[in-house]
N, C-alpha and C positions, 0 to 999 in steps of 0.2 A: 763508046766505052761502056760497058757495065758498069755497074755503080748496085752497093747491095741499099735496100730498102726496108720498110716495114708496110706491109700488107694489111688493110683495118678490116681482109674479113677474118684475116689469122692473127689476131697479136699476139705477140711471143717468139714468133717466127722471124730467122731472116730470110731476105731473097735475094735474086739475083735477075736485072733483066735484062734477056740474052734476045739474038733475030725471031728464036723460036718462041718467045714470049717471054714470060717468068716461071723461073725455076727454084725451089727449095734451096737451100745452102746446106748441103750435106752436113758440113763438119761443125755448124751451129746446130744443128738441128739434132744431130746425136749426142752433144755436148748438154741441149737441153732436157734430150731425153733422158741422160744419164742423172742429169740434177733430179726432174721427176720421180723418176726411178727410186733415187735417194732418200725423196722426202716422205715418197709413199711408203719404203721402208719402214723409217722411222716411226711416220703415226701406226704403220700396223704395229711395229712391237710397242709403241704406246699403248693401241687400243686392244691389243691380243693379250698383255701381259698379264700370266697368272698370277703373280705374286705380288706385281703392283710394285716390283721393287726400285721401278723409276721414280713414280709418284711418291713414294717413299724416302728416297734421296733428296728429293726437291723438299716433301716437309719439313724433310733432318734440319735441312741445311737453312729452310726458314726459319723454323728454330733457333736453329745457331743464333743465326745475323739478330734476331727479336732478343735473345736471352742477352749476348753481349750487347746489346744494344740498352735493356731496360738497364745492365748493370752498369753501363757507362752513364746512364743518367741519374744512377740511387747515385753513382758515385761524386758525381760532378754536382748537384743539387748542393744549396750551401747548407750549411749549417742552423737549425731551428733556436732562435737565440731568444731571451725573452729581457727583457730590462731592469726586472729584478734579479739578483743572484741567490738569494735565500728561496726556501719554499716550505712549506706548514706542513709540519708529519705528524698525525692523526689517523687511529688506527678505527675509529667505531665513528658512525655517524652520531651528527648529534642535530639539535633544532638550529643551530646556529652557523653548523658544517653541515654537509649533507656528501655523500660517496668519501671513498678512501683513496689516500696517494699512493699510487705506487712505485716500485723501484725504477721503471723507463720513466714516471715523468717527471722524481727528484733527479734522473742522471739526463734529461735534457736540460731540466734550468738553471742548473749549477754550472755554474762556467768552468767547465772542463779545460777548455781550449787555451783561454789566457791561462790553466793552472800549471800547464805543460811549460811552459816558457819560463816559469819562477822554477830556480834551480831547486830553492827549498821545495816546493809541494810534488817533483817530477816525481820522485819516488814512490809520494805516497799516493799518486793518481796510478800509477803503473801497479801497482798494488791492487789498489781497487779493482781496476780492468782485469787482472787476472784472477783475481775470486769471483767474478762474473763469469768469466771465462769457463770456470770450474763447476760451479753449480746454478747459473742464474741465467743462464744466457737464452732460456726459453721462455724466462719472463718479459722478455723486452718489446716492446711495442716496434712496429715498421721502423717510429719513424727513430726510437731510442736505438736500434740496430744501429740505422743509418749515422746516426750520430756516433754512436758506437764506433764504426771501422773508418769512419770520419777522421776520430782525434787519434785514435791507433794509426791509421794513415800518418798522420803529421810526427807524433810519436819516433816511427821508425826512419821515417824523411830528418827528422832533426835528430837521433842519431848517425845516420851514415854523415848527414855533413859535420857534425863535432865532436865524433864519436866517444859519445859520452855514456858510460856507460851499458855499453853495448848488451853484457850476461843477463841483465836485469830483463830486456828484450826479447831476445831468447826464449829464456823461461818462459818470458809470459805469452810468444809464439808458438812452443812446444803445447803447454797445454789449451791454449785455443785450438789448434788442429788437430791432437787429439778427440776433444769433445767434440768437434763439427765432422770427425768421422766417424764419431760413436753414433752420434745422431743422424748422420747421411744414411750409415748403411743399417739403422731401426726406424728409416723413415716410416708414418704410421701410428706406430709403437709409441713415440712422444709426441710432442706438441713442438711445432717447430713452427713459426710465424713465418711467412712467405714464401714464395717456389721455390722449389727445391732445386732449382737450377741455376739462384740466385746464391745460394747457399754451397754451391758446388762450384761457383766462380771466386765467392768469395773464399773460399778453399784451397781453389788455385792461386790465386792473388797471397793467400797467405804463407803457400810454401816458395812464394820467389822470391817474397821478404826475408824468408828465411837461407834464402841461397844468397841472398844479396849480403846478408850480414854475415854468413859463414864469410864470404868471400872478402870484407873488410882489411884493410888492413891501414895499420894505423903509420902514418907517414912522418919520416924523424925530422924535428924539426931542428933548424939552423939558429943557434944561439952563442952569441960569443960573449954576453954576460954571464952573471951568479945562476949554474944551475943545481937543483938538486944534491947532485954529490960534492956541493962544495961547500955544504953548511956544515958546524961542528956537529961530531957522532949525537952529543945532548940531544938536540934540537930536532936531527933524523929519528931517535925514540921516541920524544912528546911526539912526531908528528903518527907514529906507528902505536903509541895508546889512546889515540885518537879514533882508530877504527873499529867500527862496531859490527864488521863482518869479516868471518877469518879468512874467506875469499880474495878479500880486498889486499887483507895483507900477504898472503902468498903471492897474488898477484904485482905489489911493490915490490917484495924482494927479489924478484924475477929480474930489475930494474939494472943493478949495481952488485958484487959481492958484498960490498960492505952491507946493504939494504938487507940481503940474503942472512947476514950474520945477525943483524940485529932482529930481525923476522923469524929466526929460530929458538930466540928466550923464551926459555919455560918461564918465565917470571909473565911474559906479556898474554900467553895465552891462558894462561890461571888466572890472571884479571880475567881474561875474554870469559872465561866459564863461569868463573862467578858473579858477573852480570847478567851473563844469559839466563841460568840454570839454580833451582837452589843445593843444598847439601845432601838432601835427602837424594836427588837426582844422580848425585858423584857418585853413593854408595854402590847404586844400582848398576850401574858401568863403569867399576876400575879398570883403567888399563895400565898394569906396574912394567917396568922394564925391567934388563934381567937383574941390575945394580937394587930393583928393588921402588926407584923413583918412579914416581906417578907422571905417565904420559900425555900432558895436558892440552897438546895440539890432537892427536887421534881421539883423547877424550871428547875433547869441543865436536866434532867430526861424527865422532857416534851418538853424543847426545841430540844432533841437529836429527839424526833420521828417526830421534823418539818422543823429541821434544819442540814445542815449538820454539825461538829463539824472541827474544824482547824487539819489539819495532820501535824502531827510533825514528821519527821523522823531524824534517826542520819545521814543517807547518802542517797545518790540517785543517779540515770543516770543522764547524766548533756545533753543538746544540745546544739552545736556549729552553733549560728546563720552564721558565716562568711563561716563556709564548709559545714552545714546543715548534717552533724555526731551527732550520738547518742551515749554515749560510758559510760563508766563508770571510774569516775576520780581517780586514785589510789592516794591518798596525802602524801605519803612516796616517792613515785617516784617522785614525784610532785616538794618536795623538796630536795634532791637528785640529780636529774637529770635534774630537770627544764623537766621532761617529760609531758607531757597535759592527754596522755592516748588516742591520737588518733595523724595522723599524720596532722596538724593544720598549715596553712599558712600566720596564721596572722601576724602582726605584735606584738600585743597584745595578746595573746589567751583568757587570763583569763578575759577582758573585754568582749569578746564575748561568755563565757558560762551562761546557764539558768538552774540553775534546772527543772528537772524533775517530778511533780506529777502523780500518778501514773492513774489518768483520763486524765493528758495531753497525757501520752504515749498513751494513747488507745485512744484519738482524733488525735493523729497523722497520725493514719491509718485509719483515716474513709474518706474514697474516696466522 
């Protein structure tokens, strides 16, 4: 019986051995040639290639894998947290200070993170982040970036799950991707702290945030108690001159018709202008109807695109003119322990703090 082999002075080769000795095995043997054939193809257009545009491919694509790669690990990297919450802003050296703090490393040691989670300070941190957004974002250190898109990360993650004021997000998504487009396509031109490929991911990571939140929707929920429309008309107004953005209240009266009726008094939104705005302001943009009355929702509306509007926050960082400490004041501790939330030498403390608006922080560090 024949029986095919392998041959040690040809390896590679199969055989076959017949009365007339051994023999080739044709249809292996042209199968191997063909494979050869194949491979020798390939390295000539490897090694013949003018343009390189194989080796080129394979860079691309090293790149790729390296880039998402460095940015899954900015991303995943925790958080730089330090044990203090305050931190000393001091603008000039002196014999007892020596360098200046800047605005990455008060926005690492202030605890951002835990600020997010207090209903009162959510706004006024999302505030902040978008005035950095807007002019500051090229001041930030690697690792204040990282921290940066860190608590933004968390930010829009606890949004979609309690969709809590979703518009405030938005915004502040809108004008981050504007600016990191400005600066992507003047790369050079500015000062832009790390690869620009790092910077192009975070780009894309920001416009899916933004598709994820377009795509929200808010789910009705099942109540067979006291809701909403079943408290007296009274009660539905105090709770609609309670709101210090006329956003808010078009967006309740969207809720109910009755919500709708009481959200269209011109009584409530002449309050709204006259908190915002002073008198000199009104003159400047009447808007009369044809009866003659003053149109006090489109006026709020027009003065918002000339004026800036009063920020109201429930909490903030407070500054200690007497130690020149930035900190954040805990009022549980406060009263409790008679603690300040930084360590304070005054004799007074609480005379000597300021709140915080969140263009003061960002003037704080403009050298």
């Amino acid at each position: 019986m024949p029986f095919l082999g392998q041959d040690w002075r040809s390896p590679g080769w199969s055989w076959i051995k017949t009365e007339d000795g051994w023999k080739r095995c044709e249809s292996c043997s042209q199968k191997l040639e063909r494979e050869n054939n194949h491979c020798n193809i390939n390295h000539s257009i490897i090694l013949n290639s003018e343009d390189g545009e194989i080796f080129n491919n394979e860079e691309r694509e090293y790149a790729s894998k390296k880039r998402k790669k460095d940015h899954f690990r900015n991303d995943t990297n925790t958080q730089s947290f330090y044990r203090e919450k305050w931190i000393y802003v001091h603008k000039e050296s002196t014999k007892e200070r020596h360098g200046y703090c800047t605005l990455g490393e008060a926005f690492n040691r202030l605890d951002f993170s835990s600020a997010i989670q207090d209903i009162r300070r959510f706004n006024y941190v999302v505030k902040l982040l978008q005035l950095i957004a807007k002019s500051q974002l090229t001041s930030l250190s690697g690792v204040a970036q990282k921290n940066y898109f860190n608590i933004l990360d968390k930010i829009v993650q606890k949004v979609l799950d309690d969709h809590h004021n979703p518009r405030l997000i938005k915004d502040l998504l809108q004008d981050l991707s504007s600016t990191l487009c400005i600066l992507i396509r003047g790369v050079g031109k500015s000062v832009l702290v790390g690869n620009i490929n790092i910077w192009i991911c975070r780009l894309e990571t920001i416009l899916a945030w933004q598709q994820q939140l377009q795509d929200l929707q808010m789910t009705k929920q099942v109540n067979n108690g006291l809701t909403l429309s079943d408290l007296p008309l009274h009660m539905l107004n105090n709770i609609l001159y309670r709101f210090s953005d006329g956003w808010d209240i078009i967006t309740l009266g969207q809720v109910t018709p009755t919500l709708y009726m009481l959200s269209e008094d011109r009584q409530l939104w002449k309050k709204l202008c006259q908190y915002h705005f002073a008198e000199k302001q009104f003159c400047r943009h009447l808007i009369l109807s044809e009866k003659g009355h003053i149109e006090w929702k489109l006026m709020y509306f027009a003065l918002r695109k000339h004026y800036p509007a009063k920020e109201q926050y429930g909490d903030t960082l407070h500054f200690c003119r007497h130690c020149s400490i930035l900190f954040w004041k805990d009022y549980h501790l406060a009263l409790l322990f008679k603690d300040s939330g930084h360590p304070c030498t005054a004799a007074d403390p609480d005379s000597c703090f300021t709140p915080v608006s969140p263009q003061h922080f960002i003037d704080l560090f403009k050298f």
